[in-house]
C-alpha positions as CSV (number, residue, x, y, z in Angstrom):
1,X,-36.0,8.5,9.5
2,X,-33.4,7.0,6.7
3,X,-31.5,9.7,4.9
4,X,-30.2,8.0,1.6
5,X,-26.2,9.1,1.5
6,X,-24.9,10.4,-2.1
7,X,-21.5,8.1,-3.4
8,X,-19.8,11.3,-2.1
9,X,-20.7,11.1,1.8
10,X,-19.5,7.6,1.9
11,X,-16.5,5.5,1.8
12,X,-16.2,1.9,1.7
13,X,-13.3,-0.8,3.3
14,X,-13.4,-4.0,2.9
15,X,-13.6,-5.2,6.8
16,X,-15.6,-1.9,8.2
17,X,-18.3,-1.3,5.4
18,X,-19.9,1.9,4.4
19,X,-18.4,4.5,6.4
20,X,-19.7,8.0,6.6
21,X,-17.7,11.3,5.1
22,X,-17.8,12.5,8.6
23,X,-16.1,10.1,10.1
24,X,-12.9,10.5,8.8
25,X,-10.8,13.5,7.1
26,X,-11.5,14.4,3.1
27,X,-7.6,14.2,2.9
28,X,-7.6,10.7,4.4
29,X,-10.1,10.0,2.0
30,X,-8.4,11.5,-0.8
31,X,-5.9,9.9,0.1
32,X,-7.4,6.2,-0.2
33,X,-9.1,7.7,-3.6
34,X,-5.7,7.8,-5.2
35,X,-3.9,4.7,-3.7
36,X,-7.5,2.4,-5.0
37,X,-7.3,4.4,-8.4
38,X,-3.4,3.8,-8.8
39,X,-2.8,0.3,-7.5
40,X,-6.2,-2.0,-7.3
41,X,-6.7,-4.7,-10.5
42,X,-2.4,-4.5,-11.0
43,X,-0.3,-7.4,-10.0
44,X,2.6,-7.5,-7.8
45,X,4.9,-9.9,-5.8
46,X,4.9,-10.5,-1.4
47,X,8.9,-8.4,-0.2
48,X,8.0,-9.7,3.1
49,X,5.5,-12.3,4.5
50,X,1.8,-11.4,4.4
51,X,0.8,-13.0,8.0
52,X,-1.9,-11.3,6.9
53,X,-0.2,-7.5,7.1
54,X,3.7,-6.9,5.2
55,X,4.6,-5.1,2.3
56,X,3.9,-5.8,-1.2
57,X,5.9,-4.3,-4.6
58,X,3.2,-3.3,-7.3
59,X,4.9,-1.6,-10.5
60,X,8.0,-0.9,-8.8
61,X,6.5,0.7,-6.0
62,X,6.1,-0.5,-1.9
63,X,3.2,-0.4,-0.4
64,X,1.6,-1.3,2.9
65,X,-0.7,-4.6,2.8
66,X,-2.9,-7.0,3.8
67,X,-3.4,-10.4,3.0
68,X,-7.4,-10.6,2.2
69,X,-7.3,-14.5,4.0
70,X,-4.5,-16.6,5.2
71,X,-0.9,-16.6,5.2
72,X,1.5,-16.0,2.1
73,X,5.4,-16.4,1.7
74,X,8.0,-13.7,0.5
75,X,8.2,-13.6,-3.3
76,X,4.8,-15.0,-3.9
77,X,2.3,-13.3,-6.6
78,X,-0.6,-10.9,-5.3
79,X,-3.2,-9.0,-6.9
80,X,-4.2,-5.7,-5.4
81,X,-8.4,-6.3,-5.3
82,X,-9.0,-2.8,-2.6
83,X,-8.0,-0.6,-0.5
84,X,-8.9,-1.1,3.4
85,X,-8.4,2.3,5.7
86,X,-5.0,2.5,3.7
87,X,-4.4,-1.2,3.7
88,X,-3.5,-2.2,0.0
89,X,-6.0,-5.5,0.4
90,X,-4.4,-7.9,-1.5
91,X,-5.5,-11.8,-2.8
92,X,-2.4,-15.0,-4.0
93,X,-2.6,-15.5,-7.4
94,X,-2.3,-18.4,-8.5
């Protein structure tokens, strides 16, 4: 039998889908709650290559990240688009 899950029972990442509350802590969701709220749709630049993981600056701020295909250079442009189980998923802009 289906059980239909409310928004609140379920998280979703980018590479692993809908994910039930119960699978991970409320504080780790929280946690991914605030980082998509404060950082995804801002623009930012690459402080280390993104091969596809490094570190990305986004208003001043560092942050954990991963490149959403490919490979990109130090000092390139990004654009926060989610989060991914605390990932900062990122895209090049152009």
């Amino acid at each position: 039998m289906a059980k239909d899950f409310s928004e609140d029972e379920v998280v979703y990442g980018e590479t692993w889908g809908l994910v039930h509350r119960g699978v991970l802590e409320d504080t780790d969701i929280e946690r991914m709650k605030a980082l998509r709220d404060k950082v995804v749709g801002k623009e930012g630049i690459a402080i280390t290559t993104l091969k596809p993981i490094g570190r990305v600056e986004i208003e001043g701020e560092e942050y954990e990240a991963r490149l959403k295909s490919g490979y990109l250079d130090r000092g390139s442009a990004i654009k926060a688009i989610a989060i991914d189980f605390g990932y900062v998923l990122v895209t090049k802009l152009n």
